[in-house]
VOPAGU-2260 file (C-alpha; in pm, 1 decimal, decimal comma):
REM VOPAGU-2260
SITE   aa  ch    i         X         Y         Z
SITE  UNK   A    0       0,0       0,0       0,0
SITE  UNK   A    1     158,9     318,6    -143,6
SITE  UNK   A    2     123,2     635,4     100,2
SITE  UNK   A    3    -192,2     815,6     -98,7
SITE  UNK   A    4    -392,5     440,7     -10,9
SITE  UNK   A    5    -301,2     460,7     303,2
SITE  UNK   A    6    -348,7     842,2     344,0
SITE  UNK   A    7    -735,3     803,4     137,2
SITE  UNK   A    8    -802,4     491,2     407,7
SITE  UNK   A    9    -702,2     741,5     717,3
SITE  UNK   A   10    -951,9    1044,2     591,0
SITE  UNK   A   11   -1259,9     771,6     474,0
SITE  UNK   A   12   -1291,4     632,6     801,6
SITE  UNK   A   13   -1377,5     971,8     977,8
SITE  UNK   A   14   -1494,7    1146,2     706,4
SITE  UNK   A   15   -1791,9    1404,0     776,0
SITE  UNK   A   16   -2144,2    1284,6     657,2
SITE  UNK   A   17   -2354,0    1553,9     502,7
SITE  UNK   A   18   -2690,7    1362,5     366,6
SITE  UNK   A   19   -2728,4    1706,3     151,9
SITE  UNK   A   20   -2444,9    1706,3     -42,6
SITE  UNK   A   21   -2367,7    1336,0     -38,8
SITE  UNK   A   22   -2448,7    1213,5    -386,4
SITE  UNK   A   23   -2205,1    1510,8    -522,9
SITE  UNK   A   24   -1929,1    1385,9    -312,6
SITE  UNK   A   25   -1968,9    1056,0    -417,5
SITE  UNK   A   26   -1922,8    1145,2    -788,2
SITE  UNK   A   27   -1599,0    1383,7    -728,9
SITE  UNK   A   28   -1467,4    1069,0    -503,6
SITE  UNK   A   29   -1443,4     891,7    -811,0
SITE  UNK   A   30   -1213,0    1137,0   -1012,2
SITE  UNK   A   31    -842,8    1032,6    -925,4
SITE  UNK   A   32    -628,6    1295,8    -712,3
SITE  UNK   A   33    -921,6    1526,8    -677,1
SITE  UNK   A   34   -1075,6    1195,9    -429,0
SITE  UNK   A   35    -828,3    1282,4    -201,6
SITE  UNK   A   36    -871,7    1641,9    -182,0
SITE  UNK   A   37   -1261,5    1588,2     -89,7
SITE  UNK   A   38   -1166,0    1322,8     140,9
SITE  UNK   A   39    -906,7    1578,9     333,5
SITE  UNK   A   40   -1158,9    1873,7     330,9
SITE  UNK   A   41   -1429,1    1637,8     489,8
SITE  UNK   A   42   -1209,4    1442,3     722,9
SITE  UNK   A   43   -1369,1    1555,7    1065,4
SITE  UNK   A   44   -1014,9    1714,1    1216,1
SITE  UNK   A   45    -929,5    1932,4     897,1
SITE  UNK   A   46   -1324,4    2047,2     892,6
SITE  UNK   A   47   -1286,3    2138,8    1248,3
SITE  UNK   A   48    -972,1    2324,8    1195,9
SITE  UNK   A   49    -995,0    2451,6     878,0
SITE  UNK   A   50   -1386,5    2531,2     760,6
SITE  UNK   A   51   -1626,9    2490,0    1023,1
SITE  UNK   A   52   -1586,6    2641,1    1338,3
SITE  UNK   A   53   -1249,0    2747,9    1221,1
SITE  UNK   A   54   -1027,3    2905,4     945,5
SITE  UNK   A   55   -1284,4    2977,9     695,0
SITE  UNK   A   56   -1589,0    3068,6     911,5
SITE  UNK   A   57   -1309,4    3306,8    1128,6
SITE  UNK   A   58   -1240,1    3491,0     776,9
SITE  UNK   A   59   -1599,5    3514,4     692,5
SITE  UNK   A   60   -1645,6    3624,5    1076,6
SITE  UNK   A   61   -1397,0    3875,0     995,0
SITE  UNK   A   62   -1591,5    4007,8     680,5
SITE  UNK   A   63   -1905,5    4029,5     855,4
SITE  UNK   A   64   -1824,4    4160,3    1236,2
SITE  UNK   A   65   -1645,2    4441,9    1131,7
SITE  UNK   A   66   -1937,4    4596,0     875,5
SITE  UNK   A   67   -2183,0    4487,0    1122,5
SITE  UNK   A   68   -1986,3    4671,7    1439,9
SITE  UNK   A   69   -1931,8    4995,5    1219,9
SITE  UNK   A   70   -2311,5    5021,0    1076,3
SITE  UNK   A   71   -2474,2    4898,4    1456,8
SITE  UNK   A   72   -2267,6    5159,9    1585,4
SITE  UNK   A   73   -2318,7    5417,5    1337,4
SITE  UNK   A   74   -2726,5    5362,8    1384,9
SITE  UNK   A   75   -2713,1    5398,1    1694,7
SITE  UNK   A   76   -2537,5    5733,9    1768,0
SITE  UNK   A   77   -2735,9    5871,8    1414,2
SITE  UNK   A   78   -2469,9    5838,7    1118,4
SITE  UNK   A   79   -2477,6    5608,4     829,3
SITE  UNK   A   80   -2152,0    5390,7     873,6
SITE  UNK   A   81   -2034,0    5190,6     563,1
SITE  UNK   A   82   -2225,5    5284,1     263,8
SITE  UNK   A   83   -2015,5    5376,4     -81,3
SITE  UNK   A   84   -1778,3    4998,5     -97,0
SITE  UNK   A   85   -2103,9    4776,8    -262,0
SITE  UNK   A   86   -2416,0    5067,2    -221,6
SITE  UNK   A   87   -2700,7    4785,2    -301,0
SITE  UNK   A   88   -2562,7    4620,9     -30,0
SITE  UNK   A   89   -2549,9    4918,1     225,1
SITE  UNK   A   90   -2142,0    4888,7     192,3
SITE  UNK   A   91   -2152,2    4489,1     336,0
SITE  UNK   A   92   -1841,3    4444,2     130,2
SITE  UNK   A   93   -1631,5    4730,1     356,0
SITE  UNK   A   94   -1397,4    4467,7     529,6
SITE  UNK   A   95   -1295,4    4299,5     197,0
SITE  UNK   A   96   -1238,3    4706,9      47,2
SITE  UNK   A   97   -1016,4    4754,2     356,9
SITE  UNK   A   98    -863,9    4389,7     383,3
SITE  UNK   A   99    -731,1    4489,2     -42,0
SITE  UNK   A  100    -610,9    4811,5      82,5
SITE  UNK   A  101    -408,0    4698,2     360,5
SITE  UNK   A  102    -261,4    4433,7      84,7
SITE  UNK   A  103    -152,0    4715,0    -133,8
SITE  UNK   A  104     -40,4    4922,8      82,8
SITE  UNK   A  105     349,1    4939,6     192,6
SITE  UNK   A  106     448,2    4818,2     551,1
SITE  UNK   A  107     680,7    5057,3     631,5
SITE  UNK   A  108     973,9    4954,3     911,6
SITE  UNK   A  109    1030,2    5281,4    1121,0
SITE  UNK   A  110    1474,0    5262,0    1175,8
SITE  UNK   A  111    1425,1    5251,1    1570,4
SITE  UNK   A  112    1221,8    4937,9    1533,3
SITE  UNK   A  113    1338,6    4610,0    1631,6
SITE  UNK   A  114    1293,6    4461,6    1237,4
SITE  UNK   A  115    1314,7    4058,2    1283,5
SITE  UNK   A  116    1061,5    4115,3    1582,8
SITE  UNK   A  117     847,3    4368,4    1426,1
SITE  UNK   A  118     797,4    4184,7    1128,7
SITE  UNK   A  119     757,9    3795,2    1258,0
SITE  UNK   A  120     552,5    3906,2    1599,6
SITE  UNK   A  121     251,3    3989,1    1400,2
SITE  UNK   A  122     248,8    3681,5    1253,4
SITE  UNK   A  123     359,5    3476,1    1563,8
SITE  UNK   A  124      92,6    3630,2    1689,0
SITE  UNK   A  125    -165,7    3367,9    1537,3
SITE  UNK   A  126     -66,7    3064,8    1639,1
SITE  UNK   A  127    -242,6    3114,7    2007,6
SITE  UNK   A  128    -550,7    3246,4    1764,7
SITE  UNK   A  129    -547,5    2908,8    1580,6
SITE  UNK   A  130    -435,1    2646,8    1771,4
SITE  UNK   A  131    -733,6    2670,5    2065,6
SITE  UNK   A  132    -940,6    2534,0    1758,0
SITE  UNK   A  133    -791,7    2269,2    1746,9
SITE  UNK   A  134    -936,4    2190,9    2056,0
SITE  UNK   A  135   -1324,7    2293,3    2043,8
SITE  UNK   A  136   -1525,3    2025,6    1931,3
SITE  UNK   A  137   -1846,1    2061,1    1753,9
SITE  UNK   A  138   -2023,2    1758,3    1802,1
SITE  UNK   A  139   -1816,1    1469,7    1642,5
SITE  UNK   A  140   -1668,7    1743,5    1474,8
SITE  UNK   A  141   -1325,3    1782,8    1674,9
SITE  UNK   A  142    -930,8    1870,2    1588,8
SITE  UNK   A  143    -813,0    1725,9    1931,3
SITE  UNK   A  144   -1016,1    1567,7    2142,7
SITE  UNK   A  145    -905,5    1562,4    2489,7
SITE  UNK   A  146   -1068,0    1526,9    2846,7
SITE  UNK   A  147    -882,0    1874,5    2919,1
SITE  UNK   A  148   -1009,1    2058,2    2605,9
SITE  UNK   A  149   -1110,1    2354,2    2866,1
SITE  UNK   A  150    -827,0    2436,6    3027,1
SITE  UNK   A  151    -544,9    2359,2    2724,7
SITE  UNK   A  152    -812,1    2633,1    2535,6
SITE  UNK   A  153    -759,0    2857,7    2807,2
SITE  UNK   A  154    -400,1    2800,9    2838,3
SITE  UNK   A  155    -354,4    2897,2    2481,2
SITE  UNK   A  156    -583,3    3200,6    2463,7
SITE  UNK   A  157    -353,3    3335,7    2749,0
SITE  UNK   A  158     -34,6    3380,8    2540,9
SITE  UNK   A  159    -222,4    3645,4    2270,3
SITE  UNK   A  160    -197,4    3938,0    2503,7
SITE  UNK   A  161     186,4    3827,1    2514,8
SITE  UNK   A  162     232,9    3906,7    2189,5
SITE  UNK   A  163      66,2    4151,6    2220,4
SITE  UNK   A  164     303,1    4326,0    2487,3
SITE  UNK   A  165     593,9    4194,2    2233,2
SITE  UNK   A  166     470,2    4355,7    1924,0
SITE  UNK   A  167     504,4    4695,3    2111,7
SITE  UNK   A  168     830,7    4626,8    2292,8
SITE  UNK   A  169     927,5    4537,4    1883,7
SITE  UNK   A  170     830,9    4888,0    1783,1
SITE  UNK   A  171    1050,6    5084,2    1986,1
SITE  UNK   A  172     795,8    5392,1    2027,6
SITE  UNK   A  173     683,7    5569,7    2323,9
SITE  UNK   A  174     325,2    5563,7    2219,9
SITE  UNK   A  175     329,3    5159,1    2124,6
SITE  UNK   A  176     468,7    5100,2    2498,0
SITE  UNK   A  177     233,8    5266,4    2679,1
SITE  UNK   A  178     -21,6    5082,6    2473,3
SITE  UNK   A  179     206,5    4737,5    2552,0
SITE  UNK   A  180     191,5    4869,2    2955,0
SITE  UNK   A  181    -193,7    4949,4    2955,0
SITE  UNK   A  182    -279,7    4613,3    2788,9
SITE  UNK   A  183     -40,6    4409,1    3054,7
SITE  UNK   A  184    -217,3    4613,3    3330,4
SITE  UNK   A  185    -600,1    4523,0    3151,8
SITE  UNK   A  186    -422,0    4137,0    3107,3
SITE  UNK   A  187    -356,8    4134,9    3495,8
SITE  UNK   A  188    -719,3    4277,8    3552,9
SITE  UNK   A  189    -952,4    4071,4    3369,8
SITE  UNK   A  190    -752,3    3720,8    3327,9
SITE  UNK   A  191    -830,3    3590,5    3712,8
SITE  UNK   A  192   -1151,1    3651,9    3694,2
SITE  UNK   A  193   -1199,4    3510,3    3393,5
SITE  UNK   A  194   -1018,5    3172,9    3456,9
SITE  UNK   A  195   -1155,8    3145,9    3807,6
SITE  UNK   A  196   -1526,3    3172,0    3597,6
SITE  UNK   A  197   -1430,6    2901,0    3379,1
SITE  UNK   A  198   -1296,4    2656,0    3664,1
SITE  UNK   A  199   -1664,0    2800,1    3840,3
SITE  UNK   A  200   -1824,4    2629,8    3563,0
SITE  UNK   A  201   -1591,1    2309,8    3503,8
SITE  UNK   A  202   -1658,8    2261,3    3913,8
SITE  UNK   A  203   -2066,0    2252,2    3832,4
SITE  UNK   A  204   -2029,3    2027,9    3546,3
SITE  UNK   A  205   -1756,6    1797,9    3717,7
SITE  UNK   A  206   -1511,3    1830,3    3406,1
SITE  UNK   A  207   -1257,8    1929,8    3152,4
SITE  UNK   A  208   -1439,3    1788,9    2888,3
SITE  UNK   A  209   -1665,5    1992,6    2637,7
SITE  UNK   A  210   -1860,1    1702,6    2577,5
SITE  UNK   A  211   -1973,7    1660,8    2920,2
SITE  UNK   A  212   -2038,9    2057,4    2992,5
SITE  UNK   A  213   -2246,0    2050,2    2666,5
SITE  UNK   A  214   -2431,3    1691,8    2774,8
SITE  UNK   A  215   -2521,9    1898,2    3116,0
SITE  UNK   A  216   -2685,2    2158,0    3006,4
SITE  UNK   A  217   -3072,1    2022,0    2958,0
SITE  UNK   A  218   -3066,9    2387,4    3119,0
SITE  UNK   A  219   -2805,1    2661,2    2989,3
SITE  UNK   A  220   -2501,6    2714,0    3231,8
SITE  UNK   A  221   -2600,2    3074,2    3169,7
SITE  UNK   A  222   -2925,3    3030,8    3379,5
SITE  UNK   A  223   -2729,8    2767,4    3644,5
SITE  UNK   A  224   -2480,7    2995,2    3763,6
SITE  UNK   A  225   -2542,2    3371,9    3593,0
SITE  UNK   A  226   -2268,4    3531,1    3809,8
SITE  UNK   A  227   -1980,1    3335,2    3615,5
SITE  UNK   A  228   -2156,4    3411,4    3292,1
SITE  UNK   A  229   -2169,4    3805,0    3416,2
SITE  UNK   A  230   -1826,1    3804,8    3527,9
SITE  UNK   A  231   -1696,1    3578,6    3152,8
SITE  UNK   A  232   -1914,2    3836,7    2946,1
SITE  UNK   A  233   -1720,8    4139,6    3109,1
SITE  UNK   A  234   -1376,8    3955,9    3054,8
SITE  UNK   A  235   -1428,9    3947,2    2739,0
SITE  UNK   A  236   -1501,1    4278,0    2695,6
SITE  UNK   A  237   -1170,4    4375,5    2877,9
SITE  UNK   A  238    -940,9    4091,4    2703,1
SITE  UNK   A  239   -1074,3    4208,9    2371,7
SITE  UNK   A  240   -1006,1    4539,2    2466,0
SITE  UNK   A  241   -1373,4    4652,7    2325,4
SITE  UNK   A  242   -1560,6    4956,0    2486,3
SITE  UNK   A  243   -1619,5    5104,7    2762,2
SITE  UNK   A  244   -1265,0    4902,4    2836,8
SITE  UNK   A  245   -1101,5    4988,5    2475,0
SITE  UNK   A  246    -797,9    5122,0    2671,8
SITE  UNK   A  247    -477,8    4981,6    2540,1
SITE  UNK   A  248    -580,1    5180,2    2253,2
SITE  UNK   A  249    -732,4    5449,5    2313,8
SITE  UNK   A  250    -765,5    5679,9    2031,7
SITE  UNK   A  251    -742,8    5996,9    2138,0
SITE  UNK   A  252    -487,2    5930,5    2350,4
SITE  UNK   A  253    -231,8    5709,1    2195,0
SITE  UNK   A  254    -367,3    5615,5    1861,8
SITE  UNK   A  255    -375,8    5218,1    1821,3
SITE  UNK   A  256    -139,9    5123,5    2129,2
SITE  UNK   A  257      74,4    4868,0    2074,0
SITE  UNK   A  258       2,2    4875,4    1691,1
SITE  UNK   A  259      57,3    5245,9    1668,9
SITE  UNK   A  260     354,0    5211,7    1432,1
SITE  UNK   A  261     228,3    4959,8    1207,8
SITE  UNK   A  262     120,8    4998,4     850,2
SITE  UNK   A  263      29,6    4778,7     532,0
SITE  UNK   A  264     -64,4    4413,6     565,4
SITE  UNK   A  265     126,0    4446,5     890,7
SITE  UNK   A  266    -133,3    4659,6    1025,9
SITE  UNK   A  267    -446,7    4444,8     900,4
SITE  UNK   A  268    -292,1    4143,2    1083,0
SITE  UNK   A  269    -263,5    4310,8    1397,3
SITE  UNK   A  270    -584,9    4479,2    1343,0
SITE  UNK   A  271    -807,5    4151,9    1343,6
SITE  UNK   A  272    -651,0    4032,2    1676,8
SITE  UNK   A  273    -906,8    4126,7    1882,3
SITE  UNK   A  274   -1196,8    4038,1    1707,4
SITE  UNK   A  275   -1051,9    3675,4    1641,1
SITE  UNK   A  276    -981,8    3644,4    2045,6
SITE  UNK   A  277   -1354,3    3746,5    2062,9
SITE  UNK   A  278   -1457,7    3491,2    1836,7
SITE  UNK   A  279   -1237,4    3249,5    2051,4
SITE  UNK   A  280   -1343,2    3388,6    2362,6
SITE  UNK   A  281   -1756,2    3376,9    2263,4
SITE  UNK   A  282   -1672,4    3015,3    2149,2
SITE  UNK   A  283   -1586,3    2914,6    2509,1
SITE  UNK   A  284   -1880,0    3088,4    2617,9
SITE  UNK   A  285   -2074,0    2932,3    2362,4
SITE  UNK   A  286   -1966,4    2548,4    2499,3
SITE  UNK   A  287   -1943,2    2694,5    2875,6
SITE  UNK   A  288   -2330,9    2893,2    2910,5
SITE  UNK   A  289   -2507,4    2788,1    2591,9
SITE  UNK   A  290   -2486,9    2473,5    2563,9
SITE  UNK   A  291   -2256,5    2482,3    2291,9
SITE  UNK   A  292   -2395,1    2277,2    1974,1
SITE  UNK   A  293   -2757,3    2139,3    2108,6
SITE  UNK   A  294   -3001,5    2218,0    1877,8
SITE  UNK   A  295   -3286,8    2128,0    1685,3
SITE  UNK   A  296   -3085,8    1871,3    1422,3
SITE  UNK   A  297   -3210,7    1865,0    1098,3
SITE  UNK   A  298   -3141,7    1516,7     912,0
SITE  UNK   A  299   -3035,9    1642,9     519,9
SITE  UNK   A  300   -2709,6    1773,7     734,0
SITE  UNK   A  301   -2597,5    1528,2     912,9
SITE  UNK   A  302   -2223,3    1593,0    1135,0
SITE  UNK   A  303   -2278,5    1961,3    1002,9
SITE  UNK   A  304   -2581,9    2050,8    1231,5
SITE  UNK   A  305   -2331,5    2089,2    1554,6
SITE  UNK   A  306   -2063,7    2315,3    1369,6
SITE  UNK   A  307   -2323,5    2523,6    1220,1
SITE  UNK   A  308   -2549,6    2613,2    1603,8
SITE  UNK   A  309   -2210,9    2598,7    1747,7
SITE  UNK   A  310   -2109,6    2911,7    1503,1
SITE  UNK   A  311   -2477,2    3046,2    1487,8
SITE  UNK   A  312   -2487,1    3125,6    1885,2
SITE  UNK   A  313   -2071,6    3222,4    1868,2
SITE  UNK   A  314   -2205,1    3474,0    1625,5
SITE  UNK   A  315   -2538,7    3626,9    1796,7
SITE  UNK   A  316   -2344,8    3645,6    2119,8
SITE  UNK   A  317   -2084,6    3865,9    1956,5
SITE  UNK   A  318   -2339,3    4045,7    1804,6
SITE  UNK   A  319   -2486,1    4111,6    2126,8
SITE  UNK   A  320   -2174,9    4217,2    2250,4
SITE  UNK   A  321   -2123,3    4447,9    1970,2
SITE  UNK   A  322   -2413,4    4698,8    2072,8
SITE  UNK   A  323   -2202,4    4748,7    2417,0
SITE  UNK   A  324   -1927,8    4989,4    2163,3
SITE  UNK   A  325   -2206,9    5225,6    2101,1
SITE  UNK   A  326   -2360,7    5277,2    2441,0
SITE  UNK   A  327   -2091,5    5346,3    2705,6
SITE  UNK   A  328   -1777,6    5577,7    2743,2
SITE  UNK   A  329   -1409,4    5435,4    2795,6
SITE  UNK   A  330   -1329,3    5399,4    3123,1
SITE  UNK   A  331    -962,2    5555,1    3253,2
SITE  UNK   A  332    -705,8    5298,6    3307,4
SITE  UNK   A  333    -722,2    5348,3    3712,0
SITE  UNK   A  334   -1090,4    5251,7    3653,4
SITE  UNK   A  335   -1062,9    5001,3    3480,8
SITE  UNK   A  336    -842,7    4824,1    3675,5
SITE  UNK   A  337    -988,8    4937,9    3999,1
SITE  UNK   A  338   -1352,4    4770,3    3836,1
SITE  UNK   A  339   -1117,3    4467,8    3822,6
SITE  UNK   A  340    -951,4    4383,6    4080,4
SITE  UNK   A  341   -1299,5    4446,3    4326,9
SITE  UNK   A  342   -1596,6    4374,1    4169,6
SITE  UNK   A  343   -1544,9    4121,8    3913,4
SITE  UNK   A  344   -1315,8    3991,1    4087,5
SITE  UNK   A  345   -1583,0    3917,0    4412,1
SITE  UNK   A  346   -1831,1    3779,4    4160,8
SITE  UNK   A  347   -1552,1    3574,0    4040,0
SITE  UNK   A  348   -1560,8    3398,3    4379,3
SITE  UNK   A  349   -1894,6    3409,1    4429,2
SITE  UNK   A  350   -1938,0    3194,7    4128,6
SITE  UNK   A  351   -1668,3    2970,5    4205,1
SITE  UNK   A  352   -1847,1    2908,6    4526,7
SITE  UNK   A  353   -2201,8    2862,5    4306,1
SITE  UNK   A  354   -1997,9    2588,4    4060,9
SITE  UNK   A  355   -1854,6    2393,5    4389,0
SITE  UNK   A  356   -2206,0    2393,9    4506,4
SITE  UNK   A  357   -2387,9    2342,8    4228,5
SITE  UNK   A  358   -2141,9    2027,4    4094,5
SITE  UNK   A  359   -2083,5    1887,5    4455,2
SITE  UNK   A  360   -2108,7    1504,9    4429,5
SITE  UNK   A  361   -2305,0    1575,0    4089,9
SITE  UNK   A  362   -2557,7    1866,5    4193,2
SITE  UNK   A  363   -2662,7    1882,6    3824,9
């Protein structure tokens, strides 16, 4: 047996089954080498990473959040937002319009600036962004599956505000280091509170494991313990640095932070950090307080109908969260952090003691 065999046996036996779209796949199975390529894209780990709920949904995230954020926002304080990129479509293609642009445009390496850093860190940057998907599963959708999906998620979404600090150590400017020293200071604020949330919840649901925090949930963790799904949904606010906490970069004070100095495609990778640590982040709390991908399953999909509720709720929760930009002012830093290290951090507790309770010999 030759390695393509052997390589076509290994993606058949876990490939995806999608009822829908099944007698097309069995026609292009029979055309040599492209087989193979069909069997790849619906082996279950590369769908997980790759399409659904990662590489291709995060891009088509990317397209849509961003439009969305600027024309919600733009409603609601009585402008238009996005409107001349695509006018039938109100401007929906914006992002794409300013994704080109960015590709065009030079990135220019100031002489102060560390260059091997200040190149590579932006795209160091996104491998904590896409290995945690790796780990989410989606039904029997699933890159990794591991007992300890939870915490190794966690774990991994920790190291993007490192980078973060990096990338503006890398630029050597006064204005990207205060950025880097606000968004350690926010990192220290918000990242204890939001852990202890998470072990809050893996305590009422007596694991690690997705699959068991998702089996749990005949009602929503959101409703079993609303204090850790309080303190998560502020967390995210502050780790995605998103109004009324949008102080790492604070426009009128220091530009774009830590990415102050960047320009080109640099500046569109570092851009899109935030909103893919969002889409991370509102995956976890997807999995952790809505049940992640129960739904009502409808047969002509087959192993698609987890991915897809698992990425509809990911998306109306950052949806939700995107009205918050256009209703409250930025906090100062001393507030912020203050707000941080007292109040969420109490509710923090108080959840933890709810999940102890809650999952004490199997409460739920």
């Amino acid at each position: 047996m030759n390695m393509l065999e052997f390589a076509m046996q290994v993606f058949r036996a876990n490939m995806m089954d999608i009822p829908l779209i099944n007698p097309i796949v069995e026609e292009l199975m029979s055309v040599p080498w492209l087989n193979l390529v069909v069997a790849l894209i619906l082996w279950r780990p590369f769908f997980a990473v790759v399409v659904m709920p990662g590489l291709v949904v995060i891009m088509l995230y990317l397209l849509y959040i961003i439009w969305f954020e600027r024309k919600l926002t733009a409603r609601i304080q009585w402008r238009v937002g996005p409107l001349e990129v695509f006018r039938p479509l109100r401007g929906a293609i914006q992002a794409l319009a300013d994704g080109l642009r960015y590709f065009f445009q030079e990135s220019i390496v100031h002489r102060e600036a560390h260059r091997p850093y200040f190149v590579q860190l932006p795209i160091l940057a996104f491998i904590p962004v896409l290995l945690p998907i790796a780990l989410i599963p989606a039904g029997n959708v699933v890159g990794i599956k591991t007992p300890y999906a939870i915490p190794l998620f966690i774990a991994l979404l920790s190291l993007i505000p490192i980078t973060i600090i990096a990338i503006g150590w890398a630029s050597n400017s006064r204005f990207a280091f205060i950025g880097s020293v606000r968004e350690a200071l926010m990192y220290v604020a918000y990242e204890i509170p939001f852990i202890i949330a998470a072990i809050s919840m893996i305590y009422l649901y007596g694991s690690a494991d997705p699959y068991v925090a998702v089996e749990k949930q005949t009602i929503p963790g959101a409703l079993l313990n609303p204090v850790a799904c309080l303190v998560f949904l502020i967390s995210m606010l502050m780790a995605t640095s998103r109004l009324p906490f949008e102080i790492p970069e604070a426009d009128q004070e220091i530009a774009f932070g830590p990415f102050v100095e960047y320009s080109g495609m640099l500046f569109g990778l570092v851009m899109v950090l935030a909103y893919e640590k969002l889409y991370l982040m509102s995956l976890l709390f997807t999995i952790l307080f809505l049940a992640g991908w129960s739904g009502p399953q409808l047969a002509v999909l087959g192993d698609i109908n987890a991915p897809l509720w698992l990425v509809v709720k990911t998306l109306i929760v950052i949806s939700i969260l995107s009205i918050v930009r256009s209703m409250y002012a930025r906090y100062r830093i001393d507030q912020a952090l203050r707000f941080g290290f007292s109040w969420i951090l109490a509710f923090s507790i108080i959840a933890l003691a709810i999940g102890v309770v809650l999952g004490y010999e199997g409460g739920i």
